[in-house]
C-alpha positions, 0 to 999 in steps of 0.5 A: 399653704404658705409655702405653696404661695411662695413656690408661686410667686418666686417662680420663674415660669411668669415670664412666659407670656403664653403660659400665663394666657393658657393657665392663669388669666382670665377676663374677671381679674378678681378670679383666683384660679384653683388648684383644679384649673390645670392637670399640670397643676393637679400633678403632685410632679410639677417643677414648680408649683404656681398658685396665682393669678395674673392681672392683664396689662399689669404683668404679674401681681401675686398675693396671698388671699384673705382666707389665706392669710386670717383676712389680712392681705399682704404683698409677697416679695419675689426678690430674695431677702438680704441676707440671703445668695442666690445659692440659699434662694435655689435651696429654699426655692427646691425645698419648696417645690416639692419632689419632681421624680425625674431621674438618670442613669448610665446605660451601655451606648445604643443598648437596647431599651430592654437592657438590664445594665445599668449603673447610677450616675454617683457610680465612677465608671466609664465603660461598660462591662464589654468595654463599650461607651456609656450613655447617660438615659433619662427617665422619659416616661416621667418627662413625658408627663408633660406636654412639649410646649410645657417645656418650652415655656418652661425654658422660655422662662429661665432665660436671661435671669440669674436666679440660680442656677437656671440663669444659666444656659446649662442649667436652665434645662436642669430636668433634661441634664442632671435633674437629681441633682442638688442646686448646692452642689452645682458649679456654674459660671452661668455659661451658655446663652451664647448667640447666634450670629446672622451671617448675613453678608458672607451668605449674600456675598460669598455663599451665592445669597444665603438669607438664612444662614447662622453661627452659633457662637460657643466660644463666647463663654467663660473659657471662651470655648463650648467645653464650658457646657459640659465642664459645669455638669461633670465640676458638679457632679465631682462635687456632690460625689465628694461631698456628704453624704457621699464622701468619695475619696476624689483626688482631683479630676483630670484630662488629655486636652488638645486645650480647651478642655484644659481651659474648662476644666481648671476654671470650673474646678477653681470655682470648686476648689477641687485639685485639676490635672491636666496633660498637654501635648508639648507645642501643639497648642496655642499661648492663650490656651497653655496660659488658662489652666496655669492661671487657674492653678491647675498642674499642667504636664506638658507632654512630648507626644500628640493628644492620643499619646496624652489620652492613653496617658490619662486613662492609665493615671485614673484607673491606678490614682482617685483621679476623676476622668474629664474627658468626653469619654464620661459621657456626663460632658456630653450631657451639658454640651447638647444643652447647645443645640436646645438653645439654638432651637429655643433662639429660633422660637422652637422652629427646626433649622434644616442643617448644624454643621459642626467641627469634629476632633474626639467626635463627642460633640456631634453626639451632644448636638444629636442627643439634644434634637432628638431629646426635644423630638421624642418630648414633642418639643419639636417634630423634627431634627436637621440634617447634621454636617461633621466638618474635619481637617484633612490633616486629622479626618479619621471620620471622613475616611470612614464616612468615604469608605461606606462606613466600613471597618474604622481605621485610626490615623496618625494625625498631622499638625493643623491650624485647628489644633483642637480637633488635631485627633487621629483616634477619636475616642467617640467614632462610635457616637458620631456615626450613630448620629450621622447615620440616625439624622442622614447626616455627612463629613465633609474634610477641609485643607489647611489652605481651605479652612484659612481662608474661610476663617479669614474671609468670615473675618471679613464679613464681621466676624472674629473666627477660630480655626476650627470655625473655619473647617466648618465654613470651609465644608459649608463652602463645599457642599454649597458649590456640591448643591447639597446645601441650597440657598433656602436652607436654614444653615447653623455653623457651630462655633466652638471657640474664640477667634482670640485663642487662636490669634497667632494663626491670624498673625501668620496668615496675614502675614504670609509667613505660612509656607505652601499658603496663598493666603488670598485674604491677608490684609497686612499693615501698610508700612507709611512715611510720616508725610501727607503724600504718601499716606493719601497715595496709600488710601487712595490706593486702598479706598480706590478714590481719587483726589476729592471734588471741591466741597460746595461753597457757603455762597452757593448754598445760599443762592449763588451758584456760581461760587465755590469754595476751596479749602486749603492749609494756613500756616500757623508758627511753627514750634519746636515740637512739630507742625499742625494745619488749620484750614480756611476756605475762600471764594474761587471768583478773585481768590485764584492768585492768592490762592496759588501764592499761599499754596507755594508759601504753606508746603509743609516743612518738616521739623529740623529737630525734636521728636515727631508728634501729633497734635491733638487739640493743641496738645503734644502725644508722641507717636512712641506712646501708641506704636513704638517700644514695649507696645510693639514688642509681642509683633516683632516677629509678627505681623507688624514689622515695622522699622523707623522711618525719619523724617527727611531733613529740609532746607531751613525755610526754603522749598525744595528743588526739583531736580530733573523736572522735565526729563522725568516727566513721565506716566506714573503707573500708580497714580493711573498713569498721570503725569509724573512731576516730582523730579528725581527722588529715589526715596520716591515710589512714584519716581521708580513707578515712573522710571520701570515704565521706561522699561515696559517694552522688554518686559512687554517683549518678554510677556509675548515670548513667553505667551509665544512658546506657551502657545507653540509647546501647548498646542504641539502637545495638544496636537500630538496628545489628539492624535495618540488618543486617534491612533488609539481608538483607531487601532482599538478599531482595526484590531476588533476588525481584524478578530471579526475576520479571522473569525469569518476566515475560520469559519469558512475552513471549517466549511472544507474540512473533511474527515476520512470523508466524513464533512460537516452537514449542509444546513450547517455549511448554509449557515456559516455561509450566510453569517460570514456576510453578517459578519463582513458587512459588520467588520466593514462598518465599523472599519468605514466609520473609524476611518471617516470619523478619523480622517475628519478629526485630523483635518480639523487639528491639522487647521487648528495647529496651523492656525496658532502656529501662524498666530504666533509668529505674526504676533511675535514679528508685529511687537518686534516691527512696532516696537522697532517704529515707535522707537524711530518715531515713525507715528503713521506706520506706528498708527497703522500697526496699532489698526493691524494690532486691534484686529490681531488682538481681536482674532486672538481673543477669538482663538482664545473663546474657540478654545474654551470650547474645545476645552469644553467639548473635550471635557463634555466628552471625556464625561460622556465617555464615562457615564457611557461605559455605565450604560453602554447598551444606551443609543447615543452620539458615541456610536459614530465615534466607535460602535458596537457591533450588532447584537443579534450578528454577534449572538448568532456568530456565537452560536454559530462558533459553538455549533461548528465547533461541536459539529466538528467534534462529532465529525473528528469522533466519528473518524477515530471510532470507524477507523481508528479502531478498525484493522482496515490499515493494518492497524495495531496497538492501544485505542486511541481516545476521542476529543473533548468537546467544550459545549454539550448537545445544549451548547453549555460548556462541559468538563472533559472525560479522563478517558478524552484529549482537550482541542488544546493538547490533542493534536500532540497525543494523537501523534502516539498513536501515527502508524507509517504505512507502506506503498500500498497505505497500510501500516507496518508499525504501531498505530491506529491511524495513517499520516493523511487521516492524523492530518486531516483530524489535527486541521479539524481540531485547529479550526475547533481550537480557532473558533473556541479561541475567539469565543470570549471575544465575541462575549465582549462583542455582544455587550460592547466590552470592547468600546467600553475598554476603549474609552475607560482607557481614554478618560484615564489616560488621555483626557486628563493630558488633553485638558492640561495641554488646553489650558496651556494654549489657552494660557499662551493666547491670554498672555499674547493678546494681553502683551500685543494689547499692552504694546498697542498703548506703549507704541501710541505713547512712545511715539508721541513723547515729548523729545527729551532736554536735559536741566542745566542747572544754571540760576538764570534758569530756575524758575521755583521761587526761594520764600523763606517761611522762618516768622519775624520776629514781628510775626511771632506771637506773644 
């Protein structure tokens, strides 16, 4: 009973709250629970064996009782002993919980459960014997002992400790990962436990209000990646097999890594003091990442190949050396790695999240997150899994090609080179296992550009957090399922973060250095190259903060009553030193202090030191700047992103303040300091004085932006006229063919209606017939010729109007801007005034041409669409009819029915001539028997196949022209034949008008389901939608540009009209108005 008692105290399942409510506590505190109060406890199966009771309000105080202990009662300590580790303390602590049953095994991937192969975990074999993946299965009939929230409370408890080894955040769910297992063997570097991230401002901001959105943050591990998960279990399963007593003769274990799994496994065998190997592909990873395994003494091969090439490396090595496979190909990895996912439900207090997006590479992660939501569901931990998202690069996606193509056959790529070098994998060895969970959980892959997942990386960054590439493909595809609506704004969103932003820090530096090649880089934030003066680091942070020069601070006198005072400060000039200068401030009142004020502003300009190294003063002590940002500190970002020069300070008149040369002629708008005044005269080594200089210059380049605006215009809207008008002339041709097809289908009918056979002709109701659908059949073909052309000649007029319109806008505009330009040069201000009024309400109807284009772009876009989805529903009445209608269904069956009849009756009519006259001797007739025609309809009007003994409608007149006697005066034969010319000609012009009719049958098919309108606009959202909207965009493009030009211009002609006439500064002494102080202390002045 003793050893029961301190399984119990030393137990970690007290820290759950809860459970201690539903087992252990009880209003009488004196009462001690028995071993009967509880079924779990009643089980011999329990992990733990808890025997105590709890005091309310005092937390736990466990004891031995008096009948436990011979009466005496003595306090049992939960800590370990000194002389103990937290190694020994697990291994008393098993032995003292007795056997729990639990167990594991290998099994065939997705086999049945009524599957006989099975192989032991202690068994070192990869596959199974078809060759297949293999799965590691738990026993769940013996987990399932016990109730979900048993386990819940169970892993609460664990969390946060470091008793070993379930502080760990792998081993912490020992049962569910490797519950045989001796707590001596396991090699932990208590992994896991990474956060969650509440990405709050990049779902507010960017991802149109997310509340809820998450990062789970894997890469904040030991190794700085996820891999830590499963490296801890496959580490501890090596060990035990190479320990007693099992003594496998182990090597060492080995890996193909893209480097994380590098990283991983050479720490977790250091641990161990077990041998790593390690393939690399050669320049494919990043320094960090080569630098780990090196540093933990693993043997790295660098490998001139992709990770594939290392893969198959890899395997070769192990199936002939003792050399363990690490890679995820042992499914023992993906038993640690699924331990992720029970954490991210045990961090939201066992609530289901509704989506985990995570990055795919070799595909057995994605898996790893499955297996462990749908292990807490078939436990009743949770009742539910989210919908799982595998984000890939589109330069390594063989997963979404498959995803897109329906899941049909797999198809490995040869992966191109991408930022998340990690998951840079053409041929994933577990495709088999990320399907399954895709598909098991309604799951979706979703791709990202290089451009994309930069971006998202680097705009995460900007909402605080530290993201690796691969994060960025999972940000990325987040980004696009939010804008595809697939995501909504409620859900509750998990990003999977599956290493640290610093492993990847080169990929930072080119991004926001712009050094990438094919990259906007739109969120780069590079560092700003300053001189060492005020001046230009105030313009740099008013520019970047977007402030203006600070208001006054409020004075002391007005804080105590007296509003009319304020207080200014300003710099006070102390000795200047050899090593630099500093500046105090003192602040005065403004009432009485303004002449002082000025006197002191012009006596403490700054001076620059005229020799010494440039330092910064900090509480009186002298650091040179070298020792924060120059040297060997500079060094690694030479070529990075700090590419900084040496900037020295300019050299200043001894004492004296400088001279401002060409004070007024420089007076100009400064365009970075919003277009104020500029004052400093002329200094090339000024930006503000160049600012001031290139906005002389803002005529010809405003000139030139409504030139180019101008033939934008002109060639975008030529094109678009022309583009409009092809795709007119088309539907109208498409229009007059289907006409023109109705018709001769009219006019053959009405010939077949004369024809006559040896006097045999075609019976009236039959002629009654053709005779009224020929007025169907004009009626139909005259519609749909009138709507065409109305529908036609309207869209003309108004494009005609249209390129009439911008056309003149161009020019008007053009000729304003020269005419103004030219005034405002002159001087002429009232005619400038004028212009400007005639400008505003240009630039006021262009902006108006400009909004009636986006929507025609709009419209044109609406109907390209409509046409498509029309095309699927073809049969639907809607607004398209007016453009191109169908023709009448039941005037279409009827032509059609009408054709085949005609065409069988005229067979029979052609028969019936060659049976009565062909084969009789009223002619004087002689020779072989001539064969009949074939009719392609039966008496039901379904199509049959021709006799050998008959001639088709296509080949008859030519056969039967064998068989053409010549005839005598008299009309009887005097050769070989069976029928006269006249009778030869009247059965060839029966069968033209059967061959017609036959002809044209198909047509009429496509007639009677629309075939025809729904080729026409498939032929235009193909070929000439996608040329209308370019050519919009481009006219669209042209009017910004002019109205942004004529806008610009409206201002240039105001203030060049009303500029001050220039003087030029002579630069004689009388005339120099700057005051010469020298600011060189006394020798009285200077301090003791």
């Amino acid at each position: 009973m003793a050893i029961a008692s301190h399984a119990a105290v030393s137990s970690p399942l007290f820290s759950s709250p809860r459970l201690h409510r539903q087992l252990f506590c009880n209003d009488d505190a004196r009462r001690v629970p028995t071993l009967k109060a509880s079924p779990l406890l009643r089980n011999p199966n329990v992990p733990f064996l808890v025997l105590r009771h709890c005091r309310r309000g005092v937390g736990i105080s466990c004891s031995a009782t008096a009948s436990e202990s011979g009466g005496n009662q003595q306090k049992v300590k939960i800590r370990r002993s000194a002389d103990e580790n937290i190694r020994e303390e697990a291994h008393r602590r098993d032995e003292a919980s007795g056997s729990h049953g639990f167990s594991a095994c290998y099994v065939p991937f997705n086999a049945s459960a009524d599957s006989t192969e099975t192989y032991s975990l202690d068994d070192v074999v990869y596959r199974s014997r078809s060759g297949g993946l293999l799965d590691v299965r738990h026993d769940f009939a013996a987990l399932k002992r016990f109730p979900g929230s048993y386990w819940r409370d169970l892993f609460d408890s664990r969390v946060g400790r470091t008793t070993w080894p379930y502080g760990s955040g792998v081993w912490s769910k020992k049962e569910f990962v490797l519950p045989e297992i001796d707590p001596d063997h396991i090699v932990s570097l208590f992994e896991g436990n990474s956060n969650l991230f509440w990405a709050e401002r990049l779902g507010r901001d960017h991802l149109g209000g997310m509340p809820d959105l998450w990062v789970k943050h894997c890469g904040i591990s030991h190794t700085g990646s996820f891999k830590d998960l499963g490296m801890t279990v496959l580490v501890s399963q090596v060990n035990r097999l190479r320990r007693a007593p099992l003594n496998r003769p182990i090597a060492g274990v080995g890996c193909a890594s893209t480097g994380d799994t590098s990283a991983a496994l050479s720490a977790y065998c250091a641990a161990a003091r077990i041998p790593s190997i390690v393939f690399l592909p050669a320049d494919r990873i990043s320094l960090a990442q080569l630098v780990q395994p090196i540093a933990n003494g693993a043997t790295v091969l660098s490998i001139d190949t992709d990770f594939d090439g290392c893969m198959r490396l890899i395997r070769e090595v192990t199936a002939e050396l003792p050399i363990y496979l690490a890679n995820s190909l042992n499914s023992l990895r993906l038993e640690g790695q699924k331990t992720a996912a029970i954490e991210i439900l045990q961090q939201f207090d066992w609530e289901v999240p509704d989506w985990v997006i995570v990055p795919g590479g070799n595909l057995g992660n994605i898996y790893a997150f499955y297996k462990g939501f749908e292990m807490c569901r078939e436990l009743g931990l949770v009742d539910r899994v989210p919908r799982l998202v595998c984000a890939q690069a589109a330069n390594a996606n063989p997963l979404y090609l498959h995803y897109k193509s329906g899941w049909s056959d797999f198809k490995p790529i040869v992966a191109a080179d991408t930022f998340a070098s990690a998951i840079q994998i053409g041929d994933p060895v577990s495709i088999d296992r990320a399907v399954f969970a895709l598909q098991a959980t309604n799951g979706i892959v979703e791709e990202a550009t290089e451009e994309e997942l930069m971006d998202a990386m680097s705009l995460a960054d900007r909402t605080g957090m530290f993201a690796c590439p691969h994060t960025g493909v999972a940000l990325a595809a987040l980004f696009k399922l939010r804008e595809k609506g697939v995501i909504e704004t409620k859900d509750r969103t998990i990003v999977v973060s599956t290493a640290h932003g610093l492993k990847f820090a080169q990929s930072k530096v080119d991004y926001h250095s712009k050094e990438i090649s094919d990259m906007a880089c739109r969120f780069s934030n590079p560092p700003v190259n300053v001189k060492a003066n005020f001046g230009s680091v105030m313009d740099v942070l008013k520019e970047k903060l977007n402030v203006k020069t600070p208001v006054p601070i409020s004075s002391r006198r007005a804080r105590e009553g007296n509003p009319k005072s304020s207080l200014f400060w300003f710099p006070r000039c102390p000795p200047s030193s050899a090593q630099g200068r500093s500046h105090e401030y003192m602040a005065m009142p403004i009432d009485g202090g303004i002449v002082l004020f000025s006197l002191l502003f012009l006596a403490c300009r700054p001076v620059a030191a005229a020799s010494g190294a440039s330092r910064v003063i900090v509480g009186g002590g002298g650091i040179s700047p070298k020792s924060i940002l120059g040297g060997e500190n500079l060094a690694p970002w030479a070529n990075g992103l700090l590419k900084f020069s040496p900037v020295a300070s300019a050299p200043a008149p001894d004492g004296k303040a400088p001279l401002v040369l060409a004070r007024k002629r420089t007076k100009r708008p400064d365009m970075f300091n919003s277009l104020r005044m500029y004052r400093d005269g002329w200094d090339v080594t000024n930006k503000h004085y160049w600012a001031s200089v290139g906005f002389t210059g803002a005529p010809g380049f405003i000139l030139a932006f409504i030139w180019i605006g101008c033939v934008l215009l002109s060639v975008g809207q030529d094109e678009f006229h022309g583009e409009v008008m092809d795709t007119l002339n088309f539907v109208v041709n498409q229009s007059d063919f289907t006409v023109d097809i109705i018709r001769n289908v009219t006019d053959f009918l009405s010939l077949a209606k004369s024809i006559s056979v040896d006097q045999l002709y075609l019976p009236y109701d039959v002629q009654n017939k053709i005779g009224k659908l020929n007025v169907d059949l004009n009626d139909a073909a005259n519609t749909l010729s009138g709507e065409t052309a109305e529908s036609s000649a309207k869209v003309r007029r108004v494009f005609d109007n249209i390129r009439f319109t911008l056309i003149l806008v161009a020019a008007i505009m053009l000729l304003l801007a020269i005419i103004g330009f030219l005034l405002s040069v002159l001087g002429h201000k009232h005619a400038v005034y004028i212009f400007i009024i005639t400008g505003w309400l240009l630039v006021a109807v262009t902006f108006i041409l400009c909004g009636f284009f986006i929507i025609v772009s709009n419209a044109v876009g609406d109907a390209c669409v409509a046409m498509g989805e029309w095309v699927h529903n073809s049969q639907a009445e809607t607004s398209l009819s007016s453009i191109l209608p169908c023709v009448d269904e039941q005037t279409t069956n009827l032509t059609l029915y009408q054709s085949k009849d005609v065409i069988v009756q005229l067979v029979g009519v052609v028969n019936t001539a060659i049976y009565s006259q062909a084969t009789s001797v009223h002619y004087n007739q002689s020779g072989p028997l001539m064969p009949s025609l074939c009719s392609p309809y039966d008496s039901n009007l379904h199509d049959r196949q021709c006799t050998p003994e008959e001639v088709s409608l296509v080949n008859a007149s030519t056969v039967w022209q064998n068989y053409t006697c010549a005839v005598s005066e008299s009309g009887l034969c005097v050769t070989v034949g069976r029928v006269t010319p006249d009778i030869y000609q009247q059965l060839v012009a029966a069968v033209n008008v059967s061959y017609a009719l036959d002809h044209y049958t198909p047509f009429l098919l496509s007639l009677q389901n629309c075939q025809f309108v729904k080729e026409t606009f498939d032929a235009i959202t193909t070929f000439f939608c996608p040329q209308l909207e370019l050519d919009l965009r481009v006219v669209n493009a042209g009017l910004g540009l002019i109205s942004t030009g004529v806008m610009l211009c409206l201002i240039f002609w105001f203030l060049y009209a009303n500029r001050p006439q220039r003087e030029e500064v002579f630069a004689k002494q009388y005339e120099i108005k700057t005051a010469v102080v020298n600011q060189t202390p006394t020798p009285s002045q200077t301090p003791s």
